[in-house]
N, C-alpha and C positions, 0 to 999 in steps of 0.2 A: 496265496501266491507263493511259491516259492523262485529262490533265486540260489544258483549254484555258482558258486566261485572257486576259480582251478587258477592260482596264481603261476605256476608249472606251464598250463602252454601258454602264457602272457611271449610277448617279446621283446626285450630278451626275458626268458624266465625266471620269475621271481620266487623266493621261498615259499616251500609250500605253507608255511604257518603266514602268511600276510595279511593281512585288512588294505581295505579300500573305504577311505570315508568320505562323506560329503554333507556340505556344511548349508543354510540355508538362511539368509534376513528373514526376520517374518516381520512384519506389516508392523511390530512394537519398537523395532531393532533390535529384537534379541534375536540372538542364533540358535537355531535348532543344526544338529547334527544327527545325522545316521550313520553306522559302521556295518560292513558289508564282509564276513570276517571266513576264510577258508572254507570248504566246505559246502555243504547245504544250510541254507540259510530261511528256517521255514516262517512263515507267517510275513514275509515281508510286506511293506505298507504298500498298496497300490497308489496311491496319492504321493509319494516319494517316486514310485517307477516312474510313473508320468511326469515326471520333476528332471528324471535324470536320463528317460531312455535316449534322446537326442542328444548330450549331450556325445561328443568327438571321443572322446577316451571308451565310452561306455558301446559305442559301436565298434570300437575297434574292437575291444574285448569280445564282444559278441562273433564278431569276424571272426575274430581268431579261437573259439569255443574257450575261451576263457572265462565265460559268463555266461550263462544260457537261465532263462525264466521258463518254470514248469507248471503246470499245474500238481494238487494234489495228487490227484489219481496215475498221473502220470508220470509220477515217480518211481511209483512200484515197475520195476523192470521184468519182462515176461522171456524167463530163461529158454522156453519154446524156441522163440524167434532166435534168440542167439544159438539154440543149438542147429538148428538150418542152415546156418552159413558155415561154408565149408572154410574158405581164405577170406583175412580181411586185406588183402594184399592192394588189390587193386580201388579199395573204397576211398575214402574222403580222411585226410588224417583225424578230423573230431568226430564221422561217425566212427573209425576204427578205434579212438581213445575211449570212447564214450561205449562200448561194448564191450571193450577189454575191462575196462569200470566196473559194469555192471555185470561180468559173469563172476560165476561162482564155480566154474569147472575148469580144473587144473587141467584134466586130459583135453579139453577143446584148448585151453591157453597155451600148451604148449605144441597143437597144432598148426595151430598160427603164427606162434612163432617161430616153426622151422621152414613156412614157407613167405614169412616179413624180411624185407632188409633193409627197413627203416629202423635208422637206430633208436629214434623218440618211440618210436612202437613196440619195438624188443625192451627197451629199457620198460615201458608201461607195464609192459605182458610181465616182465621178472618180479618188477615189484606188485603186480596184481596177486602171482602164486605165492611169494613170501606171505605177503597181506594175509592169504587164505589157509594154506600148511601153518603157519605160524598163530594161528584163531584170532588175527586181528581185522580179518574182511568181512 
């Protein structure tokens, strides 16, 4: 299982280097902790998910694509489908973050952004092309 955490569209937005932890009694009284740290987050415990996915904070985040649970396979992103879409203008702001994420073409990102005027989505799209011009995407 993996778990994706985007501290950036929390709200209000928190830095992107943040963790998320969460602590747990076990049956001895010792605490078990887990840390949920920026990023992708792979091999997460399943037996923790279902500990935590109820709880009120951990929906919200999911609400807001600040959190999203993948599978393996379906992490790999299939640039195909992102080059299909012409405008992410009218989508969902976490599908549109969430595809800006995952391209790897400067010339599609910066078609998108000349037809966005969402500021959170131009600001995505700017730092996606630095990300990839600069060889850190």
């Amino acid at each position: 299982m993996i778990l994706v955490y985007r501290p950036e569209l929390e709200s209000p937005p928190m830095d992107p280097e943040c963790t998320i932890g969460f602590s747990f009694v076990q049956h001895t009284g010792q605490p078990e902790s887990i840390q949920v740290k920026s990023g992708v987050n792979r091999g997460f415990p399943e037996k923790v998910w279902e500990q935590i996915k109820d709880y009120d904070v951990v929906k919200n985040m999911l609400k807001l694509g600040a959190l999203r649970v993948e599978e393996d396979q379906a992490f790999v992103s299939d640039p195909a489908a992102a080059a299909d879409v012409d405008s992410i203008a009218d989508m969902p702001v976490t599908q549109a973050l969430r595809l800006v994420e995952d391209s790897f073409d400067v010339a599609q990102l910066q078609r998108w952004e000349s037809g966005e005027q969402r500021i959170r989505i131009r600001n995505a799209i700017s730092k996606r092309i630095s990300a990839i011009t600069e060889g850190n995407g």
